[in-house]
C-alpha positions in Angstrom: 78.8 261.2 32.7 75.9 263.4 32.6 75.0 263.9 36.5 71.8 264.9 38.1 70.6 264.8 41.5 69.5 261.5 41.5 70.5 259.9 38.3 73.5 260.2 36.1 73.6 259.1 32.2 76.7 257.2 31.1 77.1 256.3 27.2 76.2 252.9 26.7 78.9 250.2 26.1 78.7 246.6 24.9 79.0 245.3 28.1 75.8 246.9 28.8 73.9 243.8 27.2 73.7 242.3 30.5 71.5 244.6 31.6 69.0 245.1 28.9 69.2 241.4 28.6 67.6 240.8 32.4 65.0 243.7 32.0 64.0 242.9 28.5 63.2 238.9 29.9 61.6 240.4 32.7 57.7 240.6 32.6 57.3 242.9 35.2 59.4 246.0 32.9 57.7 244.9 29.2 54.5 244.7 30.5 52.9 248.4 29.9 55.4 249.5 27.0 53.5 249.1 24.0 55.7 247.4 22.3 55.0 246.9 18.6 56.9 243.5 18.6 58.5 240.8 20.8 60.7 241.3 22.5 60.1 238.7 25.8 62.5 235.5 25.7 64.7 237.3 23.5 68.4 235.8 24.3 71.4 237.2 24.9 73.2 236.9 21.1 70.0 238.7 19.9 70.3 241.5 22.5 74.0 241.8 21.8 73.1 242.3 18.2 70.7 244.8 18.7 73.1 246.9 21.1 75.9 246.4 18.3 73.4 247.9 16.2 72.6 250.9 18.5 76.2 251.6 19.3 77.1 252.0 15.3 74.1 254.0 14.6 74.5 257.5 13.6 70.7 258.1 14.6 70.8 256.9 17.7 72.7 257.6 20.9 71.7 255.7 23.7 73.2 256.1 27.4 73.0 253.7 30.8 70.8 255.5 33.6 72.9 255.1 36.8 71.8 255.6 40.5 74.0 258.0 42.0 73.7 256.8 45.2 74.4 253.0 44.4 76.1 254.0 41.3 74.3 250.6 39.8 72.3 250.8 36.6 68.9 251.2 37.0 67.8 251.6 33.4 68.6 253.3 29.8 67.4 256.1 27.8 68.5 257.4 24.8 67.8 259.7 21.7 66.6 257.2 18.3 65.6 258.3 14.6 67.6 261.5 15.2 67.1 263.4 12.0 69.6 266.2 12.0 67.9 267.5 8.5 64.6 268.1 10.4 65.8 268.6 13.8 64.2 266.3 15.9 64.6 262.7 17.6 62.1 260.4 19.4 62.4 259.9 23.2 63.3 256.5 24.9 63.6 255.5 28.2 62.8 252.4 30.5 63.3 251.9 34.5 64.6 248.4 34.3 64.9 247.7 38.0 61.9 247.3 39.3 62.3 248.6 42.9 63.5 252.0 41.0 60.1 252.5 38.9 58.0 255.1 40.4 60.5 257.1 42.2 61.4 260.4 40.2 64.5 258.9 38.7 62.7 258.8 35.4 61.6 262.5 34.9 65.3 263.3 36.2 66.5 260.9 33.1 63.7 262.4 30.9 64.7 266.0 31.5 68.2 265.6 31.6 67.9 263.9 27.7 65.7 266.6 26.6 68.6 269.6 28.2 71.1 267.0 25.8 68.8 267.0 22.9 68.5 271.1 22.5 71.9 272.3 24.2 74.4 269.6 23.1 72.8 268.3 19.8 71.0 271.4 18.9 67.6 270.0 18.0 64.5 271.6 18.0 61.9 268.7 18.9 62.0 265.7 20.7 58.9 263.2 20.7 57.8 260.3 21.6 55.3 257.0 21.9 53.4 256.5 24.8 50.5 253.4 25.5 47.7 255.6 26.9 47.4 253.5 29.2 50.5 253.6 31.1 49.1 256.9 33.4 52.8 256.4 35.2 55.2 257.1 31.9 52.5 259.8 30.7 53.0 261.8 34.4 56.5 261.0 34.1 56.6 262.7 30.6 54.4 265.6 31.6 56.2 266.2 34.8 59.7 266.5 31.9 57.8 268.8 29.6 56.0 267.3 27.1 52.7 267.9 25.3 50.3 265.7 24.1 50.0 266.0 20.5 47.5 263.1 19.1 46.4 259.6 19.5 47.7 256.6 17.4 44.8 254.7 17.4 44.8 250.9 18.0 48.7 250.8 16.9 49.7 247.7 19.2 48.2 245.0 20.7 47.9 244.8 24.9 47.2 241.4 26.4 45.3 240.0 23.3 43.4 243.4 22.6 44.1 246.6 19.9 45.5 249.2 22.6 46.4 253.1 21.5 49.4 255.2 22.1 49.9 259.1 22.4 52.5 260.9 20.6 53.9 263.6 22.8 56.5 266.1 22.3 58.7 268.9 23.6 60.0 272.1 21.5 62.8 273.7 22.3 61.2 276.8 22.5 59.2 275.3 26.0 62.1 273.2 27.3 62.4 276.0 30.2 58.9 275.9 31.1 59.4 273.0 32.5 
């Protein structure tokens, strides 16, 4: 396990469906991802599926966020589209208990995948999607380094209305600026 002083990462296992099953059904931790399709209501063979999927992958590596303290799971990040050719994989993370959200344990998760992401996997550039406007996850992302780099305009829809994301990233080269 990957420790912090809050939050340590644990590779993800099958049993891990549990979890991502209750936060994916829960409103409350959808709500302000901007995500691009469905995902509420989804059941429990479909999650399994997708974390089958995700555990074969050879561009993606995904790991369990794990209080320290409680040593519960509180959420998962993980590394997707890695693309060893260009150097680079996009950012993803989620705080699925919602008594956890807000609390530093996500810049601590953020940071620690980025440290992964240039010193273990050698990458140069790790990115990511961000609604612009969930303010919390774009603090949380400045506060682990990254940049804003432009504006996908109207790329999703937000309770029945065209919404926009950012696209931020970190280089490797400012990783200890942070």
């Amino acid at each position: 396990m990957l420790k912090g002083t809050q939050v340590g990462l644990r590779p993800m296992v099958s049993e891990d469906v549990w979890h991502l099953y209750k936060w994916y059904n829960d409103q409350r931790v959808i709500e302000d991802l901007g995500l691009r399709h469905a995902l509420f209501c989804i059941s429990v063979d479909e999650e399994r599926s997708i974390v089958e999927k995700k555990l074969t992958s050879p561009t993606n590596r995904d790991f369990m966020i794990v209080d320290l303290g409680t040593e519960k799971a509180i959420g998962w990040t993980g590394l997707s589209h890695i693309d060893l050719r260009n150097s680079n994989a996009e950012l993803d993370l989620v705080i699925g208990e919602v008594s956890e959200q807000g609390r530093g344990k996500d810049v601590e998760a953020a940071r620690m995948m980025v440290a992964h992401a240039f010193e273990v996997m050698n990458l140069h550039r790790v990115y990511l999607r961000v609604p612009c406007y969930n303010d919390g996850a774009i603090a949380c992302y400045r506060a682990a380094g990254f940049e804003l780099e432009g504006t996908l305009r109207d790329d999703h829809y937000h309770h029945g209305r065209p919404a926009s994301s950012h696209i931020m990233s970190v280089l490797r080269a400012e990783e200890g600026r942070r």
